[in-house]
C-alpha positions in Angstrom: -30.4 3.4 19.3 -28.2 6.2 20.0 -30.0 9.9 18.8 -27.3 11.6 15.9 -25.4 14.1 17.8 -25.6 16.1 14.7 -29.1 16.2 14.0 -29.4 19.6 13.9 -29.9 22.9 11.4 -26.5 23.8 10.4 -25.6 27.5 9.0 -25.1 28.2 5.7 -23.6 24.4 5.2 -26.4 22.5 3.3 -26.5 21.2 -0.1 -27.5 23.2 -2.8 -29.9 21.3 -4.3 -32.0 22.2 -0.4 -30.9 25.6 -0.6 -30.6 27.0 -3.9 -31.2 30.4 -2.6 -28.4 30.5 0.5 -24.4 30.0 -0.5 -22.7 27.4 0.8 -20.1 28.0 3.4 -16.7 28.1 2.1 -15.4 25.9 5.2 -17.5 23.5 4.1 -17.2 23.3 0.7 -13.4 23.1 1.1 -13.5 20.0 4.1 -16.3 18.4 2.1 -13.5 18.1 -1.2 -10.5 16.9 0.9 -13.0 14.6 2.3 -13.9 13.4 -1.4 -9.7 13.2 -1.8 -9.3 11.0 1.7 -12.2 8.6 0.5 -10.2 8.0 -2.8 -7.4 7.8 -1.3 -8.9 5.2 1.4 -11.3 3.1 -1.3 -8.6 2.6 -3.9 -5.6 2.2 -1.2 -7.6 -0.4 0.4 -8.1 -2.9 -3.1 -4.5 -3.4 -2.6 -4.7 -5.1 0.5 -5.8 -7.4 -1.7 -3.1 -10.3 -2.9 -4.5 -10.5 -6.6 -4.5 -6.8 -7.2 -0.3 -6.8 -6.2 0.8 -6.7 -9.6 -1.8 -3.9 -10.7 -0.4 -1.7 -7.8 3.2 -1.9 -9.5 1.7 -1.2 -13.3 -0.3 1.3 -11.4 -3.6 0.7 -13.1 -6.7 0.5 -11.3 -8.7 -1.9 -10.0 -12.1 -3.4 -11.4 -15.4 -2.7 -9.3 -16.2 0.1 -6.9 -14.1 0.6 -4.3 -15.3 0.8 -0.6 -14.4 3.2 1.9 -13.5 1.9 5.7 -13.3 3.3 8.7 -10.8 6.3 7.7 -13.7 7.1 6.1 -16.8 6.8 8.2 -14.9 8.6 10.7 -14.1 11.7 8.6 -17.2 12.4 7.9 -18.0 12.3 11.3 -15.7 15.1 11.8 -17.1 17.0 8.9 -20.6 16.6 10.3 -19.6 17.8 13.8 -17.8 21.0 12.5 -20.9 21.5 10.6 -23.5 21.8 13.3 -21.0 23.2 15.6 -18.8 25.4 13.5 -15.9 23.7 15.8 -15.0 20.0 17.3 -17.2 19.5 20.2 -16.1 16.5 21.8 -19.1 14.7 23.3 -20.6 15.2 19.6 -17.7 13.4 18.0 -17.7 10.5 20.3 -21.6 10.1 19.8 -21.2 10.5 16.2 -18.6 8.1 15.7 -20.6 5.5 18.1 -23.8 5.8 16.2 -22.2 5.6 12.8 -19.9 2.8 13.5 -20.2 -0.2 11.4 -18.1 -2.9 12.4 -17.5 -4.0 9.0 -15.2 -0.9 8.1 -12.1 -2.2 8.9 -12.1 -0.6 12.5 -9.3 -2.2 15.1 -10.9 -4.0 18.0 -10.0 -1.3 20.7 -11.8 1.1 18.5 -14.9 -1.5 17.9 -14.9 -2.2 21.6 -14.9 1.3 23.0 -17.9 2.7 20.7 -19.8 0.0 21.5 -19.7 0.8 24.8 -20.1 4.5 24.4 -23.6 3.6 22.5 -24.2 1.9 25.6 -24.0 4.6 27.6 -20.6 4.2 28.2 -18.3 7.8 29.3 -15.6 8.2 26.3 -13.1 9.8 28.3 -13.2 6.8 30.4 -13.0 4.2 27.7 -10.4 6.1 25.5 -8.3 6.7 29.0 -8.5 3.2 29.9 -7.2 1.7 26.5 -3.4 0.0 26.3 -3.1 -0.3 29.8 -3.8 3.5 30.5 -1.1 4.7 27.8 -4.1 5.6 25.5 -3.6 4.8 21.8 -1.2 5.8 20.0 -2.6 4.5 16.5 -2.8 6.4 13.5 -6.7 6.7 13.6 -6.6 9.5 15.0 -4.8 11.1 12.1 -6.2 9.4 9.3 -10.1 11.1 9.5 -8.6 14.8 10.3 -7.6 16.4 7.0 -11.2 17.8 6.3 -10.7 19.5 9.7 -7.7 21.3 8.5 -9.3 22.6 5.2 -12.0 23.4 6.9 -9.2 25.9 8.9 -7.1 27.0 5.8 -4.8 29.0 6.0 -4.5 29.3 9.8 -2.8 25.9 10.8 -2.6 27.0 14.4 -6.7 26.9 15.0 -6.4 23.5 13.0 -3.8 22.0 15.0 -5.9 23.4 18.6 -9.2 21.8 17.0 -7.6 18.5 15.9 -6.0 18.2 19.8 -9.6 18.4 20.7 -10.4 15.7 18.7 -8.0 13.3 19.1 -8.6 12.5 22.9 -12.2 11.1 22.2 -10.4 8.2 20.8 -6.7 8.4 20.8 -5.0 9.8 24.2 -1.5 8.6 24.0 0.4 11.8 22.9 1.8 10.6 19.6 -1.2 9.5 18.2 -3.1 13.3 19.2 0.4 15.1 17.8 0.2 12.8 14.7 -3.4 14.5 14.1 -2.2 17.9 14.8 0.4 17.3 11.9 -2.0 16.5 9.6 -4.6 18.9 9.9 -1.9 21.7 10.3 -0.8 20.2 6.8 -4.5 20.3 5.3 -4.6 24.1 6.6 -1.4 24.9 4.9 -2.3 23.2 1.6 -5.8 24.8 1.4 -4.4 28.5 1.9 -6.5 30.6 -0.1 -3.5 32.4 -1.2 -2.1 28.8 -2.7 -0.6 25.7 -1.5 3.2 26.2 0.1 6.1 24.8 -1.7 6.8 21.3 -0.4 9.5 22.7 1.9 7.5 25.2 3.3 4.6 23.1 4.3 6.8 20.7 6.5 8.4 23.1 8.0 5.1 24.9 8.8 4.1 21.8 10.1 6.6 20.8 12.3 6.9 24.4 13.8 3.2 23.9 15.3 3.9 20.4 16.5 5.6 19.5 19.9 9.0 17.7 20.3 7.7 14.3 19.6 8.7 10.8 17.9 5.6 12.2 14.8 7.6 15.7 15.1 11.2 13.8 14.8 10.1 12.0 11.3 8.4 14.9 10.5 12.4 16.6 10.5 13.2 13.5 8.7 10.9 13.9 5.9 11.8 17.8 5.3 15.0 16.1 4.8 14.4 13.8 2.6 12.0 15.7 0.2 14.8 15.6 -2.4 14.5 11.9 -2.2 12.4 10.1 -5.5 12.7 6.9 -4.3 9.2 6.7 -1.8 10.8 3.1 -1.0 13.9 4.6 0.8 11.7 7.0 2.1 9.5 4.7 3.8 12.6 2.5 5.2 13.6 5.3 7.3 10.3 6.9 8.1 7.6 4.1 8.5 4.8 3.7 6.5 2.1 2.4 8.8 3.1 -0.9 9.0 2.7 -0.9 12.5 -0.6 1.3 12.6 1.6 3.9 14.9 1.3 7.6 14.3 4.4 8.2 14.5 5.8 5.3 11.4 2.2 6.6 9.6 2.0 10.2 9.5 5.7 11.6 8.6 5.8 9.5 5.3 1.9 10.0 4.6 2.8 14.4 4.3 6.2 13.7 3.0 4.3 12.0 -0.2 1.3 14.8 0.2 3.9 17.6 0.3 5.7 16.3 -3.0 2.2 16.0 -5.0 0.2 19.1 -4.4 -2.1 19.7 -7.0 -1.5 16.2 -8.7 -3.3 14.0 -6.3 -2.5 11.0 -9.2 0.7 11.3 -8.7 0.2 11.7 -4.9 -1.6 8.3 -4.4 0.4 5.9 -6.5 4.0 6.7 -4.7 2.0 6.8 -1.3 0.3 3.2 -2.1 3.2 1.9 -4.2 5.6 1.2 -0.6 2.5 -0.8 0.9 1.9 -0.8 4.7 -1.2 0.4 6.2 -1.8 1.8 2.6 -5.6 2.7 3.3 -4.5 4.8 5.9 -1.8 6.2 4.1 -3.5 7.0 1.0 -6.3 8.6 2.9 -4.1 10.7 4.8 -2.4 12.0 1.3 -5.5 11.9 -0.3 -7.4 14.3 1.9 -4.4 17.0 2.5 -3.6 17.1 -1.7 -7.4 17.4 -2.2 -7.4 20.0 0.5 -5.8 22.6 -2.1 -8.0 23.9 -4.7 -6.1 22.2 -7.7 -5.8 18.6 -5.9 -8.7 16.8 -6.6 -9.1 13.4 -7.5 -9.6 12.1 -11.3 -13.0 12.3 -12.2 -13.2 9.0 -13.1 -11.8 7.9 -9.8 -14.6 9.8 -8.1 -17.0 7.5 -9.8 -15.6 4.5 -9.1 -15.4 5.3 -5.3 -18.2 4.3 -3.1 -20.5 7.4 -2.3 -19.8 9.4 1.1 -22.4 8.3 4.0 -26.0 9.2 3.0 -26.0 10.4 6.5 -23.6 13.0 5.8 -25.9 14.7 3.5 -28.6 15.3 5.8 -25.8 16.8 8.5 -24.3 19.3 5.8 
C-alpha cells in the first residue's frame, strides 16, 4: 500500500479539538470552508444526475438521503492536505496523495483511474499524465474542479494562487486548457476570499482573466464578463458551455460566471449553476467552493448536514 504523502506534523493547521492551546492557521481555516462549499456543491449537484430527481431540480427542492461526494471531492482534499504539510503544492506529494486516496467508485474518468493506479504501482506521474490523449495531455475539467480551496488558501493574492494551481495541474492534467482552466479558478477563489471583501462580480472576472493566458478558458472567461448582466443561466450556458463535454474550457467560464453572480448567497449560487445541467457535479463544485471561499458564502446549515462528511483521512492531515 502506498505510505500517505502527507503523513506528517503540519504547523499550526490541526483541529482544535487536538490543539486547544495553538490557533489555527487562517489559510487553513479559510481552504478547509470553500472545501465544505465544493463538497455541497459536488454531493447535491451529483443527485441530479439522477433521472427521478429531474423534476426536483426545476422546483429546486432538495433531495431525500445524504448526499455523496465524488471525485471533485476526494481530490480537493488532497490538495488541502498537501498545502497543509507543505505550506505549498508539492507535486510528487499530490500525485501520491491522490494515488493512495483514490477510490474507484467516486465517479473518476478512466484516464484518471488508470493513471493512479499505476502511480500506486510505482508508476512516474509525469510520465503517465504526459502520455495521456495521445501526448496532448488532458484537457478535462478535473483539474479545475478540486482547486478552489487552493485559492482561499491564497486570498487576496490571486497571482501566488494562479503560480501554485499551474503546479498542480500537471500531475494530472497537462494539456494547457485544462492547467489554465485551474489557474482561473483558484485566481477566482483568491479574489473572493480577500480579507478586505469579495470583488464586485465585474471585478472578479476581470481580475481573473488578467492573470490567465490567451486561451480557449481565457476567451469564455471574456464571454462571461460579458454576459454578467444576463439572468437567464440557460443562455448563458448555450454560449459558454457548461461541462457537457468534461472540457475546461465549456466547464470553467460558466462555473465563475454563476460564482461571480452569487457571492455571499451560495443558495442562490448552486441552484442557477445546477439548474442548466451538464457535468453539474463539476459545476456545482467549482461554484460551490469559490462562493464558500468568501467569508459570507457558506452553505445552508442544513445542507452541511445532509452532505456526506469530508474524508476521515483529512482530519488526521490538518
Amino acid at each position: 500500500m502506498t505510505a500517505d504523502p502527507t503523513d506528517s506534523t503540519p504547523a499550526d493547521c490541526t483541529p482544535a479539538e487536538s490543539s486547544a492551546d495553538r490557533p489555527t492557521d487562517p489559510r487553513c481555516d479559510r481552504a478547509l470552508a470553500s472545501l465544505r462549499g465544493l463538497a455541497v456543491g459536488d454531493a447535491l449537484g451529483s443527485q441530479f444526475f439522477v433521472p427521478s430527481n429531474y423534476p426536483m431540480l426545476k422546483r429546486r427542492e432538495l433531495p431525500p438521503g445524504l448526499w455523496q461526494w465524488t471525485d471533485d471531492t476526494e481530490m480537493a482534499a488532497s490538495v488541502l492536505a498537501v498545502l497543509a504539510a507543505h505550506h505549498r503544492i508539492d507535486q510528487d506529494a499530490l500525485a501520491l496523495s491522490f494515488a493512495a486516496h483514490h477510490d474507484f467508485d467516486r465517479g473518476y474518468g478512466p484516464a484518471v483511474n488508470r493513471m493512479l493506479r499505476l502511480i500506486r504501482e510505482g508508476g512516474d506521474w509525469r510520465e503517465l499524465a504526459a502520455a495521456l490523449f495521445n501526448g496532448q495531455g488532458s484537457w478535462g475539467n478535473g483539474a479545475a474542479m478540486r482547486i478552489a480551496p487552493l485559492g482561499a488558501w491564497y486570498a487576496g493574492d490571486p497571482e501566488q494562487a494562479t503560480h501554485q494551481a499551474e503546479i498542480s495541474a500537471y500531475t494530472t492534467h497537462q494539456h494547457r486548457e485544462a492547467v489554465v482552466g485551474a489557474m482561473a479558478v483558484a485566481a477566482a477563489a483568491a479574489l473572493a476570499a480577500d480579507p478586505a471583501g469579495p470583488p464586485a462580480p465585474e471585478a472578479l472576472l476581470d481580475g481573473v482573466v488578467a492573470l490567465v493566458p490567451r486561451s480557449a478558458v481565457g476567451a469564455g472567461l471574456r464571454r462571461a464578463r460579458d454576459m454578467l448582466d444576463y439572468d437567464d443561466a440557460g443562455t448563458v450556458a448555450a454560449v459558454l458551455g457548461c461541462g457537457r463535454r468534461t472540457s475546461a474550457h465549456d466547464t470553467v467560464p460558466f462555473a465563475l460566471w454563476s460564482a461571480a453572480r452569487a457571492l455571499g448567497d451560495f443558495e442562490r449560487g448552486f441552484w442557477t449553476t445546477a439548474q442548466v445541467g451538464g457535468d453539474v457535479d463539476t459545476t456545482c463544485a467549482i461554484a460551490g467552493g469559490v462562493i464558500s471561499a468568501a467569508r459570507t458564502g457558506a452553505p445552508p446549515a442544513h445542507w452541511l448536514q445532509r452532505t456526506e462528511e469530508l474524508p476521515g483521512w483529512l482530519s488526521s492531515s490538518l
